[in-house]
N, C-alpha and C positions, 0 to 999 in steps of 0.2 A: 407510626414509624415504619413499620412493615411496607405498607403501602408507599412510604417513601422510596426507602428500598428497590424495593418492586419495579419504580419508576425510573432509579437509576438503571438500572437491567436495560429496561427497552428504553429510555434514552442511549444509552449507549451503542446498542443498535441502529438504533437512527443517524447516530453521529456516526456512523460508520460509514453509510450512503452521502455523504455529501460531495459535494463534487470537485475540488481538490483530495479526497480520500481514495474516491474513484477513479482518478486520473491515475495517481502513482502507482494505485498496484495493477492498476489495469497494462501500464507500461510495462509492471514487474515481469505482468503473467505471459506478455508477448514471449520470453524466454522460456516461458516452460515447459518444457517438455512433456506432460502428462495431468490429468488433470487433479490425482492426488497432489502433485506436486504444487498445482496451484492453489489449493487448499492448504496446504501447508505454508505457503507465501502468505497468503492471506491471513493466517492464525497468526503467525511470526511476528507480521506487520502490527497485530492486534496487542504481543506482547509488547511489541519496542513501546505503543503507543501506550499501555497501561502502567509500566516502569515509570514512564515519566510522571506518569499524571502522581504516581505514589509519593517521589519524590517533589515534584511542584507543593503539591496538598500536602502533604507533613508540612512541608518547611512552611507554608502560608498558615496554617492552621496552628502551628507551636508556635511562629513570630505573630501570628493574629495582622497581618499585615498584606495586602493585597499587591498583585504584579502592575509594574509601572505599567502605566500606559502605552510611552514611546517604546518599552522594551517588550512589548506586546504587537507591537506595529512592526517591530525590529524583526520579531521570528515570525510573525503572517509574511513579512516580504521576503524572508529567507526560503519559506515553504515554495513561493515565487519560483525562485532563484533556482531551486530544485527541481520544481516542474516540466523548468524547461530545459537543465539540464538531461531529466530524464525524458522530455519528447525529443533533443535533439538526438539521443542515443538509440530511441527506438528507429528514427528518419534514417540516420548514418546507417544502421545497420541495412535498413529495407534499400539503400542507393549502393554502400559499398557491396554486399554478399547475392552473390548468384544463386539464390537458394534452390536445393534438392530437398525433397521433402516425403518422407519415407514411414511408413508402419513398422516398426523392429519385431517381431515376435524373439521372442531369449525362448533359451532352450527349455525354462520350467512355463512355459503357456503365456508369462505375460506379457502384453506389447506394449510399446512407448512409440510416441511421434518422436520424430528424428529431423532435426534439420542443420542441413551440412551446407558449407558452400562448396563449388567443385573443386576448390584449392585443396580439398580434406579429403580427396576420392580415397586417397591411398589408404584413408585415416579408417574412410569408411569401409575399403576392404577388408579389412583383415579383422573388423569390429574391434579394434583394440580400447576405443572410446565407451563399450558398451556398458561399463558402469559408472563413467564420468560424473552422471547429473545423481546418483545415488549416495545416501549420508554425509554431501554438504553441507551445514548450515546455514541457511541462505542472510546472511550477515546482513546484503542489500536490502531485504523487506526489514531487518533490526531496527537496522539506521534509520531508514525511509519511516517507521512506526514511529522511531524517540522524534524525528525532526515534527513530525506529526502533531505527537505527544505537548511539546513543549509550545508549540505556537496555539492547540487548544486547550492550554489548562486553565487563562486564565478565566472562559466565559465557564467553564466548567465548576470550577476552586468557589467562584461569585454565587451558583446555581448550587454548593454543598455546606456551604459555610450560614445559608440566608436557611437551608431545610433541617440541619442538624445542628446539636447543641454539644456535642463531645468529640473530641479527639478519635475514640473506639467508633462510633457511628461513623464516623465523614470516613476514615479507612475501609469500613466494611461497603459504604455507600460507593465509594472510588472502585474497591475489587469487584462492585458488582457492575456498575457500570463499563470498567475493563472489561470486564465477563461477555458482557452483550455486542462491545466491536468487536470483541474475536470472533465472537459466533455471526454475526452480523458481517465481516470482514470476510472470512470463512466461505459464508452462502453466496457473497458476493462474486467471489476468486470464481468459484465454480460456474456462476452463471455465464461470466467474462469467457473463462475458457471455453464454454460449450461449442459458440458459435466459430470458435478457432480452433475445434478440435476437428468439426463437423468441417468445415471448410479446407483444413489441411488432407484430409480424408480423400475429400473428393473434388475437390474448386481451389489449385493451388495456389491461381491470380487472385479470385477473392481473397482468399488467404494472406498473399502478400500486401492486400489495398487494406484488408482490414486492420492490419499493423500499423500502414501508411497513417490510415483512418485517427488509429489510438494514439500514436505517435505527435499529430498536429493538431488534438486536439489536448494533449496535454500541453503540446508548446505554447499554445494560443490562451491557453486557462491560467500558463504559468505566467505568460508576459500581461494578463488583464488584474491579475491578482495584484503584480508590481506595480502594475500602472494606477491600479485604485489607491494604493494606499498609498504611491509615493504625491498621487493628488490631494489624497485627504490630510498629508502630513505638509501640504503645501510646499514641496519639493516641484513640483511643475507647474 
């Protein structure tokens, strides 16, 4: 049992990397301003994602009855639907904003990436914005995690119910699995950012293509995602 356990953990991890999980927070972290900050995206993303799974597996696990089929095909196409609203958000911003991109140093040593478009000069003179991006809750990786959450629970629910035999197990099996996409989601956030922190730094064009980059490649993942399943559901 232990070892089952265990397995949960670093599955969960793994299911963190897959490439519609990747897309979204990768989109997320285009916004962030710093690279705690995208750690913190990423962990967030990890809780909305483990919430549901709590809720999906209780309820499958006390009705002892597994998630429809078509209402499983219903939320992988809504994940879709989300993708590409989120690549087109990343696009709009990189064509609408004439980005200025800036090192902040604040008056107690630490510094944040800053990026303004030049309609915000005034914004940025006076730094009245300089703790804008601070004790937010970034609500959008929440959402982005449950919508997550809900279209992976049922290959997950199939994978706890076939390894454990109680109610108390498959919950601790579920919290530990949670456990490893945070952690997992987390080290992810960070590596995303690195090359967008390094690039904001010092290569402001890279900087701006690399967003273009994440942006159409979540659109493109969003709309093949749709396309498979509204094939396999014989809709095309």
């Amino acid at each position: 049992m232990i070892e089952i356990l265990l397995m949960g953990f670093l599955l969960g991890m793994r299911h963190a990397m897959e490439s519609d999980h990747v897309a979204a927070v990768a989109s997320l972290v285009t916004k962030s301003p710093s690279m705690r900050e995208s750690i913190r995206l990423g962990s967030v993303w990890g809780m909305g994602h483990t919430l549901t799974l709590f809720v999906f597996g209780s309820a499958v696990m006390l009705l002892d009855q597994m998630i429809p089929e078509h209402m499983a095909l219903m939320l992988e196409f809504t994940v879709g639907i989300m993708l590409v609203a989120l690549g087109i958000d990343v696009m709009r911003r990189f064509i609408q904003e004439s980005m200025h991109i800036h090192v902040h140093r604040h008056a107690d040593g630490s510094r944040h990436i800053h990026f303004h478009s030049h309609a915000d000069k005034a914004l940025h003179a006076d730094h009245s914005h300089e703790h804008l991006h601070a004790g937010r809750f970034p609500m959008r990786a929440l959402l982005v995690g449950i919508m997550h959450g809900m279209a992976g629970s049922a290959a997950l629910i199939v994978l706890t119910l076939q390894s454990v035999h109680s109610f108390a197990t498959g919950m601790i099996y579920i919290a530990l699995f949670g456990a490893g996409s945070i952690a997992g989601m987390a080290a992810l956030s960070a590596v995303i950012m690195l090359p967008l922190q390094q690039s904001a730094n010092r290569f402001s064009a890279l900087h701006h293509y690399l967003q273009l980059g994440i942006g159409s490649a979540t659109l493109c993942l969003g709309i093949s995602i749709m396309y498979d399943i509204a094939k396999s559901s014989q809709f095309i």
